[in-house]
N, C-alpha and C positions, 0 to 999 in steps of 0.2 A: 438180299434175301428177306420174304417177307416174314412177320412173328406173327403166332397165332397162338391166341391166346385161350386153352383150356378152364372153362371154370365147370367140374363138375364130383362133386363129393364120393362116386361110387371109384375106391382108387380101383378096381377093377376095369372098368368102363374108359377109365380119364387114363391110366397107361396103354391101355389098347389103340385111343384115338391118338395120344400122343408119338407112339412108336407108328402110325399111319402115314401121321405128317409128316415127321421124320425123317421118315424113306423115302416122302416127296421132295425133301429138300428145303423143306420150313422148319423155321427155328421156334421151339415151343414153348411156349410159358405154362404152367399150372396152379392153379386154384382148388381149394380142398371145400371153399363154401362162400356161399353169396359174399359174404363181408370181404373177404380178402379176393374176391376176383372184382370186386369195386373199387378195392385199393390198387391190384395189381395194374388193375384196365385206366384207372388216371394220373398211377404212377410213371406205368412205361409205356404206353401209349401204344399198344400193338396196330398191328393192320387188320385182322379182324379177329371174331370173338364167337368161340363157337360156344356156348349156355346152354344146362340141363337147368330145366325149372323143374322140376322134384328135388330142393337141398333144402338143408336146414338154416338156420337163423334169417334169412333172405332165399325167398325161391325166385327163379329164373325171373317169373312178372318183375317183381320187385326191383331185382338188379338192374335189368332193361330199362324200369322208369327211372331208378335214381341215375346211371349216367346219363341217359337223354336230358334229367332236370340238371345236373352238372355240365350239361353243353358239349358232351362227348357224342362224336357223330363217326364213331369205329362202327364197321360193319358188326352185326350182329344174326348170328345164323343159330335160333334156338333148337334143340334136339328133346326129343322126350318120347316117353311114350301112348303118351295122349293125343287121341286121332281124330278127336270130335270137330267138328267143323267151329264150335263155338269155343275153343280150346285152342286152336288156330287162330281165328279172330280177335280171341284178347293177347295171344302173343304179339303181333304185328301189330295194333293198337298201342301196344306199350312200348313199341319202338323199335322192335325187330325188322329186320330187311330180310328175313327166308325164316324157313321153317320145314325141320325135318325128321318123322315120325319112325320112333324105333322098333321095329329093329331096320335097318338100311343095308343098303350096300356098301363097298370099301369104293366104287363106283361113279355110285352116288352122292355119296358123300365129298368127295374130291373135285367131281364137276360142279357140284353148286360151291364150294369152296374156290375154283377159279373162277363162279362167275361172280361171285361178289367181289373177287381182290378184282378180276378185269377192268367191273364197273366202279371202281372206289378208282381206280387209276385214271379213269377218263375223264371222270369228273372234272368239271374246269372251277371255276371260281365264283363264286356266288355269295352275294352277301349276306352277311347272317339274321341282320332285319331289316327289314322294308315296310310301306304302305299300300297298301292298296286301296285309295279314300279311305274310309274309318274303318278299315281292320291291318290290325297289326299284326308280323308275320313274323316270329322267330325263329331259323330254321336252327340254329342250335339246339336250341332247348324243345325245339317240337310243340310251338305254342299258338295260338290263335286268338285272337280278341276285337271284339268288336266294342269301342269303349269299356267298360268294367264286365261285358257279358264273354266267357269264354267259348269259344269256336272248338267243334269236335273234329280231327281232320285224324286221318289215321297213317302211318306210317308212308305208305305209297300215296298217300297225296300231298301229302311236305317233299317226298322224293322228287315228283312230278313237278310241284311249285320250284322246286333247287333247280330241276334241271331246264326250266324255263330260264327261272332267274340269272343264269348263267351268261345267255345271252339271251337278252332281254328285245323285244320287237324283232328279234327274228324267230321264223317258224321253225318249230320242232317237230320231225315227222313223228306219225303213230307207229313206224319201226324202230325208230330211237325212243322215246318212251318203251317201248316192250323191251328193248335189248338194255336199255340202262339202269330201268324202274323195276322190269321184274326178272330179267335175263332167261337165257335159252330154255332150261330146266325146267322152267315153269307152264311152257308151252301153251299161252294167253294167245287171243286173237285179237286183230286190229279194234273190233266193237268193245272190247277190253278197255279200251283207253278213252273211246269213248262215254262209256257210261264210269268212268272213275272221272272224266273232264266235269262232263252232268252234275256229279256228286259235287263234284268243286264248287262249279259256279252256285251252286244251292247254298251251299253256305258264305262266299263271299262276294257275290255279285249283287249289286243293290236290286236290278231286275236280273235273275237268271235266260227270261226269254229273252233279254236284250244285254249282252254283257258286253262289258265296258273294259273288264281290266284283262281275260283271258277269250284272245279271238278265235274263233275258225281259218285256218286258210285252205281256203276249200281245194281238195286233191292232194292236198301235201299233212297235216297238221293241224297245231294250236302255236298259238305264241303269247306272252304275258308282255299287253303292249307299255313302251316307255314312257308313258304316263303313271301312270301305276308305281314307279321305282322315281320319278321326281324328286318324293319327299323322303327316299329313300333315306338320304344324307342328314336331313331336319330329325329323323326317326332314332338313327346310329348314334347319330350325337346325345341322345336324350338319357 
């Protein structure tokens, strides 16, 4: 049975979602305010984390960066009632994996809820730093660095790097990145992945026109060739 973890202050709002889930069949945890849904979320490690960023002492932003900087990689599905495309933006930046503007459906809210437990179950195994030549890749903590300079990468494209890294020199089609990086709900198109691929290589390809660490295979995908995960192990150890 998976747990889902409510962190949201209004108990009005945070009994409504929790008697949702309930009835689906998820076992729910509650949070009354950012602080204690940061404890709750590294204490009992739920399967995902649905976040109001309108609370007090810690809002939603805040709680999203401190567990990603704490290396907590639970699903996070922000809720709120801020619809601005740049209020979206810095949610998922900060480390959210979906994002969903209130007021919703009982619906809506349930499908993107199984599509992020789907894709957190399929997930395979990837390791949590790597190199890529001189940029270092932490997918725990959701970090980027090229030497002492830090790399901007935003939540779907550490997703996209993880589910390369998984299996690493083989191709990943543009229908698996859509179905694992941003799930059904979302309703992205193939050219989706590729100008999020584009974006990648800009930041960590030494030449983007000619990239070395994330290939094309034409017809099928992108893959993160084995080169690139070499120094993998030299990295881990560090």
């Amino acid at each position: 049975m998976e747990r889902i973890l409510v962190i949201e202050d209004e108990l009005p709002m945070r009994t409504a979602l929790q008697d949702i889930l309930a009835a689906e069949g998820y076992r729910v945890l509650g949070a009354a305010d950012g602080e204690r849904g940061v404890k709750r979320a590294v204490d009992e490690k739920p399967d995902l984390i649905l976040l109001d960023i309108m609370m007090p002492k810690l809002d939603g932003y805040a709680v999203c960066q401190e567990l990603r900087r704490l290396g907590q990689t639970i699903p996070i599905l922000m809720l709120t009632a801020k619809g601005l495309v740049e209020d979206r933006v810095t949610g998922l930046d900060a480390g959210a994996d979906d994002y969903l503007v209130k007021p919703f459906s009982t619906e809506e809210l349930l499908a993107r809820v199984r599509a992020l437990l789907r894709r957190a179950k399929h997930q395979g195994t990837a390791p949590n730093k790597f190199k890529l030549g001189e940029v270092e890749i932490d997918l725990a903590r959701q970090t980027a660095a090229r030497g002492r300079k830090q790399l901007h990468l935003n939540a779907k494209e550490f997703a996209m790097l993880r589910l390369m890294a998984e299996s690493p020199g083989e191709p990943v089609s543009r229908e698996r990145f859509l179905d694992v990086v941003w799930g059904y709900t979302a309703f992205p198109t193939t050219r989706t992945v590729d100008n999020y691929i584009a974006s990648l290589r800009s930041k960590i390809e030494p030449d983007p026109e000619q990239p070395c660490w994330i290939t094309t295979v034409h017809g099928v995908g992108y893959r993160l060739e084995l080169g690139g995960l070499a120094s993998a192990r030299d990295f881990t150890k560090g």
